[in-house]
ZAMARGU-4260 file (C-alpha; in steps of 0.2 Angstrom, whole numbers, plus 5000, padded with zeros to 4 digits):
<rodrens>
0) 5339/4528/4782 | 5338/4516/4798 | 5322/4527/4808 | 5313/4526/4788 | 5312/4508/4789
5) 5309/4508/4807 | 5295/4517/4802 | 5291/4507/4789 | 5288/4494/4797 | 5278/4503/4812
10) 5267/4506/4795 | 5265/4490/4791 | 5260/4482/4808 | 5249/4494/4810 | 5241/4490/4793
15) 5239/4473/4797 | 5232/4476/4815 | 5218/4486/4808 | 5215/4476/4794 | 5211/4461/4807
20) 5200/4472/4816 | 5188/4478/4801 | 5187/4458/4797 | 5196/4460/4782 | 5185/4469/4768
25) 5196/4477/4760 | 5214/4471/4754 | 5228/4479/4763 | 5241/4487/4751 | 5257/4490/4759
30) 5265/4499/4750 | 5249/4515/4749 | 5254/4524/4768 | 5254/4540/4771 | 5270/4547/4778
35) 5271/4562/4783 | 5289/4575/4777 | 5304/4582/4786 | 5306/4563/4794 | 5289/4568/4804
40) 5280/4551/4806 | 5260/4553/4809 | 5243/4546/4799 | 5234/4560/4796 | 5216/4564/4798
45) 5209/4566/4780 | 5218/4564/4761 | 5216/4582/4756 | 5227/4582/4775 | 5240/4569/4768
50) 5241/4578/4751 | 5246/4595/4758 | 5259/4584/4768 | 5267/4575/4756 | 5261/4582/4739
55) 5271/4568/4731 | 5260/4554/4734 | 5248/4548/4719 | 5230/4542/4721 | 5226/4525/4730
60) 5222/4517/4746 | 5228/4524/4763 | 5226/4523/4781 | 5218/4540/4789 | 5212/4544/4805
65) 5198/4558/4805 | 5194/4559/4825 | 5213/4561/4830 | 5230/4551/4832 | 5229/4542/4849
70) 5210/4544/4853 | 5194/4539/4850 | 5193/4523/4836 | 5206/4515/4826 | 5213/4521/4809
75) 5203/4518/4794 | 5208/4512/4776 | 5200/4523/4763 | 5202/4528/4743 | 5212/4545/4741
80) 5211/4555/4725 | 5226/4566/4728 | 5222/4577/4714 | 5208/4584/4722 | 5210/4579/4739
85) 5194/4569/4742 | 5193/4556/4753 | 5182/4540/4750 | 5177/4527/4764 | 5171/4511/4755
90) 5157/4500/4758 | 5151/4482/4754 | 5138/4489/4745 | 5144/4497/4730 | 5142/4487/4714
95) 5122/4485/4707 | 5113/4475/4719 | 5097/4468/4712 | 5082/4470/4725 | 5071/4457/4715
100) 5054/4454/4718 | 5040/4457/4733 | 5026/4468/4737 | 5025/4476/4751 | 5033/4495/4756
105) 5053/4491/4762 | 5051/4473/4760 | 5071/4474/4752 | 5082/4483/4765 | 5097/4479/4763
110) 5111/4486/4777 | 5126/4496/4771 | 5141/4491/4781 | 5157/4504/4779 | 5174/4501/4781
115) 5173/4514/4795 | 5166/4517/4811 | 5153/4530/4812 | 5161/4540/4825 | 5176/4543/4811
120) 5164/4544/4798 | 5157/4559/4808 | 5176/4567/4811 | 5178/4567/4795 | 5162/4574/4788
125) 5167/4587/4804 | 5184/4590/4796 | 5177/4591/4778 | 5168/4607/4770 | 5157/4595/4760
130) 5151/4578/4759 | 5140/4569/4748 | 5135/4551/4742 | 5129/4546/4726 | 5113/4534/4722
135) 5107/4525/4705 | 5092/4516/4703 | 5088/4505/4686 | 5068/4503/4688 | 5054/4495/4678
140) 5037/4495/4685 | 5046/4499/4701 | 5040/4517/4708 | 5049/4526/4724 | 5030/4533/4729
145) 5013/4528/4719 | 4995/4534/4723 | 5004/4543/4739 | 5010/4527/4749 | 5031/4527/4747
150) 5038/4512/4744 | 5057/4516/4744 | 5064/4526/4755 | 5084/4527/4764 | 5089/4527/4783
155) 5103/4541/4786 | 5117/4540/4798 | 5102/4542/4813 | 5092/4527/4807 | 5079/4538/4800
160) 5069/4537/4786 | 5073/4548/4769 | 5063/4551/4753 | 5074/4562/4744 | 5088/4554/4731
165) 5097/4570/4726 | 5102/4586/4735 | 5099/4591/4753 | 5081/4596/4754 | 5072/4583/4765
170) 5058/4589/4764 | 5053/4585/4748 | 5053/4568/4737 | 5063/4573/4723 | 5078/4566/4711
175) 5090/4574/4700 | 5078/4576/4684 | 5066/4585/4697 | 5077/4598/4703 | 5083/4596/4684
180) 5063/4597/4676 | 5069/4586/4666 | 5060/4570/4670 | 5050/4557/4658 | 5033/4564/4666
185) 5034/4581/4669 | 5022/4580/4685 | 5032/4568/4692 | 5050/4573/4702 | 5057/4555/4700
190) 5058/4545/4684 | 5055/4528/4692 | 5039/4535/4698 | 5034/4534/4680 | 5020/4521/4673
195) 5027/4522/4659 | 5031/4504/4652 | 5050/4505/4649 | 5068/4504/4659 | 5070/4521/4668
200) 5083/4527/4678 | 5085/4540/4695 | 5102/4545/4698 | 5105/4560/4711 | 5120/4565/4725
205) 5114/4568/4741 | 5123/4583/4749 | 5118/4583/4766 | 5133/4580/4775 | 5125/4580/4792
210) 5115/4566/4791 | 5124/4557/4777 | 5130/4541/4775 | 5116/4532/4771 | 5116/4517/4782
215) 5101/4507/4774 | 5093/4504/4758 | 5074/4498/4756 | 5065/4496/4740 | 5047/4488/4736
220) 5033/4485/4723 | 5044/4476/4714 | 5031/4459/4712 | 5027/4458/4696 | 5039/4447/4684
225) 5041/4464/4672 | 5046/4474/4687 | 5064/4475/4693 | 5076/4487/4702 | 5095/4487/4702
230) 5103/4500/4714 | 5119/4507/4715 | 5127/4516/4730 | 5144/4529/4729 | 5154/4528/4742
235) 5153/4539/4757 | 5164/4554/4748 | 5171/4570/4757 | 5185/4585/4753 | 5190/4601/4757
240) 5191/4609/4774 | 5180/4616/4786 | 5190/4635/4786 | 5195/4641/4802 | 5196/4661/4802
245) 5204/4671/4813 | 5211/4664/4828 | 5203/4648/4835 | 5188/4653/4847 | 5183/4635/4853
250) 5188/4619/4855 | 5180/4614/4838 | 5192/4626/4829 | 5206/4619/4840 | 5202/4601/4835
255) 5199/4605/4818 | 5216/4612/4816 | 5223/4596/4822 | 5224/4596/4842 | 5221/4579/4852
260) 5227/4582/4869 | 5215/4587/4882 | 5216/4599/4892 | 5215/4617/4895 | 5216/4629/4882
265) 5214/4648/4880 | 5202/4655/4864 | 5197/4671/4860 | 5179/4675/4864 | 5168/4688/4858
270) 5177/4703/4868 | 5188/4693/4880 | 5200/4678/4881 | 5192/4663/4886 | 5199/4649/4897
275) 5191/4631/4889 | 5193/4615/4896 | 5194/4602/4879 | 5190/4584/4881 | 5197/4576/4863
280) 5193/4560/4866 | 5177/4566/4859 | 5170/4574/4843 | 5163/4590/4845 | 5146/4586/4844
285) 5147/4575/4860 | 5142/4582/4876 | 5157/4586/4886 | 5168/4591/4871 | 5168/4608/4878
290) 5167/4613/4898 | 5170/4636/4897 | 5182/4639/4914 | 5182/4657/4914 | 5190/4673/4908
295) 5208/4674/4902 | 5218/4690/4909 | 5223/4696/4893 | 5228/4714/4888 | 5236/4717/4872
300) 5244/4734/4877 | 5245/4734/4897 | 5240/4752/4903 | 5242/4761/4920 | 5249/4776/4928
305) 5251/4785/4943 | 5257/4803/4944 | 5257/4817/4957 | 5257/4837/4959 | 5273/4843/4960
310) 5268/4860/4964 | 5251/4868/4975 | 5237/4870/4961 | 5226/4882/4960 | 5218/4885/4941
315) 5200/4880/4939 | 5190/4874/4921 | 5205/4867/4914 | 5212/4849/4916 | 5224/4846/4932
320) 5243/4841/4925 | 5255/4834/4934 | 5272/4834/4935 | 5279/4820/4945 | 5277/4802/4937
325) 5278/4787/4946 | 5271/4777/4934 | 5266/4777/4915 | 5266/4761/4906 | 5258/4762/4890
330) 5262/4780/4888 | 5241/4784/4889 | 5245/4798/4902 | 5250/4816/4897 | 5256/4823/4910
335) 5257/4841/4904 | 5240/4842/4896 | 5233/4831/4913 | 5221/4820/4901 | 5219/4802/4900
340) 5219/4793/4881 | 5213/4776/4880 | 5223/4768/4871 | 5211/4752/4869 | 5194/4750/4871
345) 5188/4741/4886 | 5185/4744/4905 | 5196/4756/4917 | 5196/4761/4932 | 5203/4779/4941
350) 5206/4786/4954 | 5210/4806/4959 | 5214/4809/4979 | 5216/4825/4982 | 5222/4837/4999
355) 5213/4853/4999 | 5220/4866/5010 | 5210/4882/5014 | 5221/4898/5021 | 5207/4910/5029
360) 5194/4907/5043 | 5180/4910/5032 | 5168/4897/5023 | 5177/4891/5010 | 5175/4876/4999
365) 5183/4867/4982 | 5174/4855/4971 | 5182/4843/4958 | 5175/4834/4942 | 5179/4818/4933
370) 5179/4823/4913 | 5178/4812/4898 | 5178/4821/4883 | 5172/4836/4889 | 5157/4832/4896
375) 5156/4829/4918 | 5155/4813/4926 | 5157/4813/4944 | 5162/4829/4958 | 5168/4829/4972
380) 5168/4841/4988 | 5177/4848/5001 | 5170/4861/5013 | 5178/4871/5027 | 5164/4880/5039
385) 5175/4893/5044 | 5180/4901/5062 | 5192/4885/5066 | 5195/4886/5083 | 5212/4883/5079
390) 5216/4896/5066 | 5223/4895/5046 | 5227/4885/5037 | 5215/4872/5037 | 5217/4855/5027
395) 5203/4843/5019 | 5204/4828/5010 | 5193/4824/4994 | 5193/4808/4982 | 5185/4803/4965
400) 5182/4786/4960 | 5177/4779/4942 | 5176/4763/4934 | 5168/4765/4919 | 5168/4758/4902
405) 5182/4767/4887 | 5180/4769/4868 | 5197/4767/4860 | 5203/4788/4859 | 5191/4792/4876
410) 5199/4805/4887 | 5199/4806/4904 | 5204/4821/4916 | 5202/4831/4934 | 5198/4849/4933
415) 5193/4859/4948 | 5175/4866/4943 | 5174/4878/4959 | 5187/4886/4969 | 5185/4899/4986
420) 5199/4913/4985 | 5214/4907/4992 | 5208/4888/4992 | 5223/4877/4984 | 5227/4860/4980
425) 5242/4852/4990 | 5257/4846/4979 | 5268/4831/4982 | 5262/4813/4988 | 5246/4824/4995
430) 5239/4825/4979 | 5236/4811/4965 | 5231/4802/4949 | 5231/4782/4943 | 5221/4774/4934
435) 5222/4757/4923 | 5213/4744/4911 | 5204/4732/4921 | 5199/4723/4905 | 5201/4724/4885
440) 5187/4723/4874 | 5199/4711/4862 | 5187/4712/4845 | 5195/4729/4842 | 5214/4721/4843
445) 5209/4706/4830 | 5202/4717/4817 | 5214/4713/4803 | 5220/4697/4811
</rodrens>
């Protein structure tokens, strides 16, 4: 009971620290906090965030803080409709504003101040899967666009200028009742733009979260004592979340599901593991959110062996097998069939050493081949002239060497493709196999993840 009031009142001040620092535009209610279950104390990021926290808490006001606990800009104080998780950040430009009467194109602008900086205004619409703001205009004799010159247009969260009042094509001036074909003219794609000699009205959402909120207003044509325009703006309104599938494979995915401490992470990558360094005190659309280190070591199954003759060998046109194991982890490597299965798909490296020994004084010679899946890769040769000076038996050394990239099931295995009579392969630590994964091709591991 103690840490609750402790934390209560660490709430509180905090409230009234950030309601100084937004110069007090809205009224701080202290009894709307967020508070997060199992004793955890925290403001979290958006209200659908604090719902699935705590989904006791009713609609109202709360403090949230989009761009990360501890970094970037100080909490905000915005409307939460916990029944469907959508956050609202308030402005002071809400409630009809009459633009009353001049000539000229824009000659009402009007600035919308938010209570919210717009770098959280930006975490959130990151955070959010949609974002919109509604828009009403009351007109009489007060177009958006007459005889192709626009009088009316709204700056986005950039400064520039927009001529659309509902849905997220930009590149057309439209409201509702045009995407609708429902408007008083049926030429026209905004009622307002009407001549007609009555009050009309163009109401619309805009849905273009990535340049949204709209940070001005300008109106115009408005001189005559019959015209008049009255606009209303919705607030800046946002819900859902952005889903994250899989595991996270940047620092934007990282972020999003709720880390704020820089620093270096690992994310999976198209094939590999990558190493990222995360910077948190910025939003990821800041340069320097993400720096890429380098590639994570990462093996899902860890594969290599190393096995030996146990015997002399002599067969040809069939794998080698071995008998002696040194080493086996991952189990790819049957000995008694002398093949190789990959047991993931990636890139591996091999390695057959070999001593040939060669009993007469004749020419005489042995070839080995690297096999994957019955078809040859690479040989290699031994050859003994003949007529040695020092007499029978004669030894040679041969090696094959592959690094090569494996489908998931590829075999790999030695076979000797050409014997002289009498020609042998040496057993014991003369003779041997290893190979290993050098690296995993990790897309096949995640399937299903």
């Amino acid at each position: 009971m103690e840490n609750t009031q402790i934390l209560e009142e660490r709430i509180v001040n905090l409230e009234r620290t950030q309601h100084g620092r937004t110069g007090g535009n809205l009224p701080v209610n202290n009894g709307a906090v967020a508070r997060q279950s199992s004793g955890r104390s925290g403001i979290p990021r958006t209200c659908l965030e604090a719902h699935l926290i705590d989904p006791s808490l009713s609609s109202g006001k709360y403090w949230i803080d989009p761009d990360g606990q501890g970094v970037g800009d100080a909490p905000i104080y915005v409307y939460c409709d916990m029944t469907s998780g959508t956050t609202s950040v308030l402005h002071d430009s809400e409630g009809p504003r009459d633009v009353g009467h001049c000539a000229e194109p824009g000659c009402y602008s009007r600035a919308v101040n938010y209570n919210a900086s717009s770098r959280q205004m930006a975490a959130l619409a990151e955070l959010s899967a949609e974002c919109h703001q509604s828009i009403q205009y009351d007109c009489n004799y007060a177009p958006f666009e007459l005889n192709g010159v626009s009088y009316a247009w709204w700056n986005n969260k950039d400064g520039n200028s927009e001529y659309f009042w509902a849905g997220s094509d930009d590149s057309v001036h439209t409201c509702q009742c045009g995407i609708d074909g429902n408007c008083v003219e049926a030429s026209l794609k905004c009622n307002c733009d009407s001549a007609a000699p009555i009050p009309l009205t163009d109401t619309g959402v805009i849905t273009r979260k990535d340049i949204l909120p709209i940070s001005r207003l300008n109106f115009g044509r408005t001189q005559l004592q019959s015209s008049s325009g009255v606009h209303t703006l919705g607030p800046f309104e946002c819900s859902g979340q952005t889903a994250i599938a899989g595991m996270p494979s940047s620092c934007e995915d990282l972020w999003r599901v709720g880390h704020s401490l820089s620093g270096l992470y690992s994310v999976i990558g198209n094939a590999m593991v990558e190493s990222v360094y995360c910077d948190f005190t910025k939003l990821p659309n800041d340069a320097g959110f993400q720096k890429w280190i380098g590639f994570v070591d990462v093996k899902s199954s860890p594969t290599y062996f190393y096995v030996q003759l146990g015997t002399h060998y002599d067969q040809s046109f069939t794998p080698i097998p071995f008998n002696v194991q040194r080493l086996n982890i991952g189990g790819a490597m049957n000995l008694q069939s002398g093949k190789f299965t990959a047991p993931r798909t990636g890139i591996y490296s091999f390695i057959f050493s070999g001593l040939v020994t060669f009993s007469s004084t004749d020419h005489q010679s042995l070839r080995c081949e690297f096999f994957k899946n019955g078809n040859r890769l690479h040989f290699c040769y031994a050859d003994h002239p003949g007529q040695s000076i020092l007499g029978p038996p004669e030894h040679e050394s041969l090696i094959l060497q592959s690094t090569l990239p494996l489908q998931l099931g590829d075999q790999i295995w030695v076979q000797i493709d050409y014997r002289g009579s009498g020609v042998y392969l040496e057993s014991a630590n003369y003779t041997y196999f290893s190979g290993l994964l050098l690296e995993e091709d990790i897309s096949i591991s995640l399937n299903g993840i």
